[in-house]
ZAMARGU-4260 file (C-alpha; in steps of 0.2 Angstrom, whole numbers, plus 5000, padded with zeros to 4 digits):
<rodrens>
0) 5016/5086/5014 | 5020/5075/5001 | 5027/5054/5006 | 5030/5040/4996 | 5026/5022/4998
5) 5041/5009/4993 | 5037/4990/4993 | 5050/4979/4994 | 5050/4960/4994 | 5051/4961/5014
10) 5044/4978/5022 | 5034/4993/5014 | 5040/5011/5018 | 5035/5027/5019 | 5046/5041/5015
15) 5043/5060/5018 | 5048/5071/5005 | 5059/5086/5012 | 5063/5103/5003 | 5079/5114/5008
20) 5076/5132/4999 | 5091/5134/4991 | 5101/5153/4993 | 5112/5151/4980 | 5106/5150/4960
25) 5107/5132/4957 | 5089/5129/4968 | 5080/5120/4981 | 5085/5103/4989 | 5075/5089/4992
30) 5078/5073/5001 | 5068/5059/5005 | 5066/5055/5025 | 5061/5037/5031 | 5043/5041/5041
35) 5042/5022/5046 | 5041/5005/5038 | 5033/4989/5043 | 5042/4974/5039 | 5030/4960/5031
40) 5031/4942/5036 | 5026/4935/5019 | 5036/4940/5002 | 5027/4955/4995 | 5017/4957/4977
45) 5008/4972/4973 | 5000/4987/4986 | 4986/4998/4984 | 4981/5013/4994 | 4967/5023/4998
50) 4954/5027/5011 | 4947/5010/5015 | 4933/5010/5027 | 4926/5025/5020 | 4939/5038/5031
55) 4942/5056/5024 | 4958/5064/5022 | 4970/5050/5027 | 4975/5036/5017 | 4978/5016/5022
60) 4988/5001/5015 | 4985/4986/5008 | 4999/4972/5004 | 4996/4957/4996 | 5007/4944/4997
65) 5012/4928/4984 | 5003/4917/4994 | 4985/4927/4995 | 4986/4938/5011 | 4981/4953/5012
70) 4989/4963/5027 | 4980/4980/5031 | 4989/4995/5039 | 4983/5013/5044 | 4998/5023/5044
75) 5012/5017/5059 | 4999/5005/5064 | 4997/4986/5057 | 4977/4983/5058 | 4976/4965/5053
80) 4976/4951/5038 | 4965/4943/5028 | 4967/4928/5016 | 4960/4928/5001 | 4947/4911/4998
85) 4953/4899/4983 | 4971/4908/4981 | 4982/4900/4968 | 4992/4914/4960 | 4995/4934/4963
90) 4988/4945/4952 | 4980/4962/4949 | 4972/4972/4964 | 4960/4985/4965 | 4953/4999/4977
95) 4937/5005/4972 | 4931/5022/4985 | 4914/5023/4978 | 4910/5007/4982 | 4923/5003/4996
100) 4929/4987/4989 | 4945/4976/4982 | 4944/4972/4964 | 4958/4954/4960 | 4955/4938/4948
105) 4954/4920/4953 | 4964/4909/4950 | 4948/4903/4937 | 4951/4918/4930 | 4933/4927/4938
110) 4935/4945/4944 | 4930/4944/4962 | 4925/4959/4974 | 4926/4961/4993 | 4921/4974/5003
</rodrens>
């Protein structure tokens, strides 16, 4: 089964992708279908997924926000948030599986790592 996770400013998405086999020439159909959607109560930045926690076969969500929060989610579920220490501006994050951490920069410019 293959989704796809939209952020918007507001709310991230996920959207299951649903294929129709065609019966005439021109092919198959596919559409994308709303799974569910969390709606975020801070403006939205940048997103990463992976298995956090060290899980196997399912993937999590990670949003962090313009002010420094990051806001976790396991699939339907919102697990919780966490600010970031020192926060002046968004920027690049990171998941790293092999060491089960979050990769972002400072606002003095230092790469910082949380696990």
């Amino acid at each position: 089964m293959v989704q796809l996770c939209v952020l918007h400013p507001r709310s991230v998405a996920v959207y299951s992708l649903v294929t129709k086999s065609g019966a005439a020439e021109h092919g198959d159909q596919n559409r994308l279908v709303l799974a569910y959607e969390h709606h975020l109560r801070r403006s939205s930045f940048c997103m990463v997924l992976g298995p956090f926690g060290g899980a196997h076969g399912r993937d999590f969500i990670c949003v962090q926000s313009l002010d420094g929060t990051l806001s976790f989610f396991e699939q339907e579920t919102f697990a919780f948030t966490r600010f970031l220490p020192g926060f002046l501006l968004p920027g690049i994050l990171v998941f790293l599986s092999r060491t089960d951490s979050f990769i972002t920069t400072a606002s003095n410019y230092n790469v910082e790592s949380y696990r």
